[in-house]
C-alpha positions in Angstrom: 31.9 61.1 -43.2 34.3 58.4 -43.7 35.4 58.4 -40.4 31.7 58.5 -39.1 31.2 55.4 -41.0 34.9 53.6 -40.4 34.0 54.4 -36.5 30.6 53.1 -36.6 31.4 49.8 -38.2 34.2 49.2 -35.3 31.5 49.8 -32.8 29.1 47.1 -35.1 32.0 44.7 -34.6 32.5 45.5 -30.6 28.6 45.0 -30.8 28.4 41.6 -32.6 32.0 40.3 -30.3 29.7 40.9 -27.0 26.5 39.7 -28.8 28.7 36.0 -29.4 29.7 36.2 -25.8 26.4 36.7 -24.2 25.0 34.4 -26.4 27.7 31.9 -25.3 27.2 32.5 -21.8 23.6 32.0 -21.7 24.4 28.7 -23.5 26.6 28.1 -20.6 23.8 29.2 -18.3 21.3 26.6 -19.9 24.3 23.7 -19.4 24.5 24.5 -16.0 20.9 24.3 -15.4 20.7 20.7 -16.9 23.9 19.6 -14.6 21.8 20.7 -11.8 19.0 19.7 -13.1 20.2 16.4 -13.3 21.7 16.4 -9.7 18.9 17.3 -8.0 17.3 14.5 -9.5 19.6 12.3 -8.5 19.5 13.9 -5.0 16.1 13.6 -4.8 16.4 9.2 -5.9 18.8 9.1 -3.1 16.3 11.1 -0.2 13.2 8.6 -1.5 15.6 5.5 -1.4 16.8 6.6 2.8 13.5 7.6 3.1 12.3 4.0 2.6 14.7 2.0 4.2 14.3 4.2 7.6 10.3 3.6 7.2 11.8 -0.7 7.0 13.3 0.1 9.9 11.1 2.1 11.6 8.1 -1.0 11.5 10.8 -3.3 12.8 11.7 -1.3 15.9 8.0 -0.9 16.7 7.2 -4.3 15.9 9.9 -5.2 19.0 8.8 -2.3 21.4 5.5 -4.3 20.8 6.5 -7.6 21.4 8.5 -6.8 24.5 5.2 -4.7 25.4 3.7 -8.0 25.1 6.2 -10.1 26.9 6.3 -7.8 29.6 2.6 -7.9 30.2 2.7 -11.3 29.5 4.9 -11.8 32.9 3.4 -9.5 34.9 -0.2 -10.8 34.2 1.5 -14.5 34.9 2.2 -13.6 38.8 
């Protein structure tokens, strides 16, 4: 039986080993999804900030399609 028993408490040992290193890489897991969590955000910041300067520059090329709209009718009606 002492074999039984010295056997059983080196598999309790092998058991506990991979217990620490899954419960290291599921720590590793939850630091990764923070990192990306916190990337994405920043991602996301940068989309809204292009987002707004192409609707700024968006109104201003309409605004001048409109005004040279208008200057062109403006001539033509002036004949």
């Amino acid at each position: 039986m002492a074999v039984a028993e010295a056997r059983v408490a080196v598999l309790e040992g092998r058991v506990e080993e991979q217990a620490k290193m899954l419960e290291s890489v599921r720590d590793d897991i939850v630091r990764l999804e923070q990192r990306m969590d916190r990337r994405f955000d920043s991602i996301d910041r940068r989309f809204d900030e292009i987002d707004t300067k192409m609707s700024r520059q968006f109104m201003w090329l309409a605004g001048m399609m409109v005004t040279t709209l208008a200057a062109m009718l403006a001539s033509v009606l002036a004949r």
